[in-house]
C-alpha positions as CSV (number, residue, x, y, z in Angstrom):
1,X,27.5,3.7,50.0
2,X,28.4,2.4,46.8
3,X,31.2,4.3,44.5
4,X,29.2,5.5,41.1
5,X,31.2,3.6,38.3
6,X,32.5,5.9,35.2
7,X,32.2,9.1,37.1
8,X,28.1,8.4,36.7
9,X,25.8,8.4,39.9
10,X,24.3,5.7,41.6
11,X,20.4,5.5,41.1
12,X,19.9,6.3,44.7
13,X,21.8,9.9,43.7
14,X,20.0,10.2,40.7
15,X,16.7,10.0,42.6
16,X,17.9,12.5,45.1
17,X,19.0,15.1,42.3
18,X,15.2,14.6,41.0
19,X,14.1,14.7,44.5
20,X,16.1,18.0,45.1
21,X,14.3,19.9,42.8
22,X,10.2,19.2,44.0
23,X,11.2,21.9,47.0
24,X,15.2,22.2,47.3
25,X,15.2,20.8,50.6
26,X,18.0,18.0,50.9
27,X,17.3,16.1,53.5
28,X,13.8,15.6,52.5
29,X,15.2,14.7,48.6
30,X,17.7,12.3,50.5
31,X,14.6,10.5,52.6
32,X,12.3,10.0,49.7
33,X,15.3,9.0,47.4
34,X,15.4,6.2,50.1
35,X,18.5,7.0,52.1
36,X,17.7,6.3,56.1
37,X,15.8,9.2,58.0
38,X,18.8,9.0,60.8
39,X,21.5,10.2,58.2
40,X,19.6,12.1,55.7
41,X,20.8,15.3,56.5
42,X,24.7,14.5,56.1
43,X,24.0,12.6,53.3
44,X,22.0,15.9,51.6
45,X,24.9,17.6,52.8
46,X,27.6,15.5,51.0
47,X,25.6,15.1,48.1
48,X,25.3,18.5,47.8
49,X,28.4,18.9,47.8
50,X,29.5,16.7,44.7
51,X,30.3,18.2,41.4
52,X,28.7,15.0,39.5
53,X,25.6,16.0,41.8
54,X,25.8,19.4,41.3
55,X,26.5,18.7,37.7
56,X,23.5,17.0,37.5
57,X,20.9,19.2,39.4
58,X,21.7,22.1,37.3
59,X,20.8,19.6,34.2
60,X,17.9,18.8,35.7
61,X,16.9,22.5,35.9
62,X,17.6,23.3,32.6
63,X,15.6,20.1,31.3
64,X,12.6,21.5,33.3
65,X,12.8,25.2,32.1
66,X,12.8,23.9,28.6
67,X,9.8,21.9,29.5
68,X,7.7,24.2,31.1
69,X,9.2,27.5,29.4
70,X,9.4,29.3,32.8
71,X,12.8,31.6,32.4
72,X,14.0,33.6,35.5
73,X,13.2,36.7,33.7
74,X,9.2,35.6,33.8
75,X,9.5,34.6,37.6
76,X,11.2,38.4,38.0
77,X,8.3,40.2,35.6
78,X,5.6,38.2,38.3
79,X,7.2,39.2,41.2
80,X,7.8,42.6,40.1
81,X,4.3,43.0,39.1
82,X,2.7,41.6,42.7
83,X,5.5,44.3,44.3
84,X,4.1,47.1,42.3
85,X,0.2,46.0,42.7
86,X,-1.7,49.3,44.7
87,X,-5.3,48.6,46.0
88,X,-6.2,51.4,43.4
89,X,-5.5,49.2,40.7
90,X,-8.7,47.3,42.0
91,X,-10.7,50.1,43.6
92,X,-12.8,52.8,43.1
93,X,-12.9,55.7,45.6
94,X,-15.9,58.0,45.4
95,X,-16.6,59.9,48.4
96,X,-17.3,57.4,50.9
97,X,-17.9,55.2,48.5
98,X,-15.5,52.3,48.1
99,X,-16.2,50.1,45.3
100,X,-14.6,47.5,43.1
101,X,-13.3,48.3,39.7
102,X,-14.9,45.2,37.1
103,X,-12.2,42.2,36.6
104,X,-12.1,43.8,33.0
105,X,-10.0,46.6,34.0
106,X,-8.0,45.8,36.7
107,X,-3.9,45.9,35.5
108,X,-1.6,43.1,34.9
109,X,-0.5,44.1,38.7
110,X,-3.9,43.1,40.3
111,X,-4.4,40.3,38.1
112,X,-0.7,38.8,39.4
113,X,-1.5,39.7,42.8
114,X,-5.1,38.7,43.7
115,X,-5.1,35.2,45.1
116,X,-8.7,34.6,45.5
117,X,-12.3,36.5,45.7
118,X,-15.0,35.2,48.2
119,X,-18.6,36.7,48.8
120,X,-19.7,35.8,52.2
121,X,-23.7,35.0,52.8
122,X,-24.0,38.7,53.9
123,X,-22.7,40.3,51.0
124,X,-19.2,41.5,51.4
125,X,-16.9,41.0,49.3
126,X,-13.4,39.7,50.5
127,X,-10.0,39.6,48.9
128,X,-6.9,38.0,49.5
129,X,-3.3,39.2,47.6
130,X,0.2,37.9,47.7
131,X,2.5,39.7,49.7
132,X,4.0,42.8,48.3
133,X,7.1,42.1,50.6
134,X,7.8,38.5,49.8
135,X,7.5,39.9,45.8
136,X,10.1,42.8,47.1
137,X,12.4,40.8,48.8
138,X,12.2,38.1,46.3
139,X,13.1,40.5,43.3
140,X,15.9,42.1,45.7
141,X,17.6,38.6,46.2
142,X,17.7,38.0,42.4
143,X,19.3,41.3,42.1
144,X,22.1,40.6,44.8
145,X,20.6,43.8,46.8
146,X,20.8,41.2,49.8
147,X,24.3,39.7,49.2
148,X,26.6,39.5,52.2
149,X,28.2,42.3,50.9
150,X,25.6,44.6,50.7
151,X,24.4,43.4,54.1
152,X,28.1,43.7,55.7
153,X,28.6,47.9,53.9
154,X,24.7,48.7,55.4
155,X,26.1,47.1,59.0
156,X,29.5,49.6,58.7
157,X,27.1,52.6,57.9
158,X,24.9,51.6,60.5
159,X,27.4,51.5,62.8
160,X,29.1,55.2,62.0
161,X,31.3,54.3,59.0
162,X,31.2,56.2,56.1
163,X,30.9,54.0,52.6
164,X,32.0,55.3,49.5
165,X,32.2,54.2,46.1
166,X,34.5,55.0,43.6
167,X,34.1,54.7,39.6
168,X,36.0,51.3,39.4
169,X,33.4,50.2,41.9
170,X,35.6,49.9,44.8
171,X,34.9,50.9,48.5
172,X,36.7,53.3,50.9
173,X,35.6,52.5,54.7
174,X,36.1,54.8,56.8
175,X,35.1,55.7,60.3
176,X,33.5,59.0,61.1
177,X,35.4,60.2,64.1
178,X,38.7,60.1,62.3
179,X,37.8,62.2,59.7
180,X,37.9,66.2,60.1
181,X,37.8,68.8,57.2
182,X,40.4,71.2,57.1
């Protein structure tokens, strides 16, 4: 593979950077940057692995946010809306009487959520939404709820351990049958 010159990539790498971003999957940037299907992977995986590459990719991001003026925060405020969307927020309950609420006043939530509306030929109405959970765990990633860490104190707890926290943020681990109360 050729050396980039000046610390700049080679245009194969700079394809695979633009490549990178249509679905952040490497191997498939590497094949359509035209690197062989045989070594795709390893190559994704060394590129990947390159500050000049890495250096690049976050670039590349930032270019496209400023283009298309979609921030984090707006990605969170979506999810956050589709996690907090309740079937009341398009639905009237009266009795036995289910009907839906007009377009007009359904919340931001509903409006976020619902995907798509279809009437079949005999009348009824049929609604699809975006998962609530994907929305949840999305937003819970992007908080760090579902770092390592977190993971690895839940797995202690689950196990018997007690978990505490102190002000300064630090953990004590300790296990239950070692500790008595005097």
């Amino acid at each position: 593979m050729p050396k980039p010159k000046n610390g700049r990539l080679t245009t194969k790498q700079e394809e695979f950077c633009r490549q990178y971003l249509v679905d952040l999957n490497g191997t498939q940037a590497a094949i359509r940057a035209g690197y062989s299907p045989k070594t795709a992977r390893q190559i994704a995986d060394e590129n990947l692995s390159k500050p000049d590459i890495q250096t690049k990719i976050i670039e590349l991001r930032k270019d496209r946010q400023a283009r298309t003026e979609i921030t984090g925060d707006i990605v969170l405020k979506r999810f956050d809306r589709i996690a907090s969307f309740r079937l009341t927020d398009i639905l009237d309950f009266d009795g036995n009487f289910v009907t839906y609420k007009p377009i007009s006043e359904w919340t931001e939530a509903a409006l976020e959520a619902v995907t798509a509306i279809k009437r079949s030929p005999d009348g009824t109405i049929e609604v699809k939404v975006s998962s609530k959970q994907v929305a949840q765990d999305s937003l819970a990633k992007s908080l760090g709820l579902y770092s390592d860490f977190n993971t690895a104190i839940g797995h202690l707890i689950q196990f018997g351990m007690i978990a505490t926290q102190n002000e300064a943020g630090l953990y004590r681990i300790e296990d239950k049958k070692y500790q008595h109360d005097c």
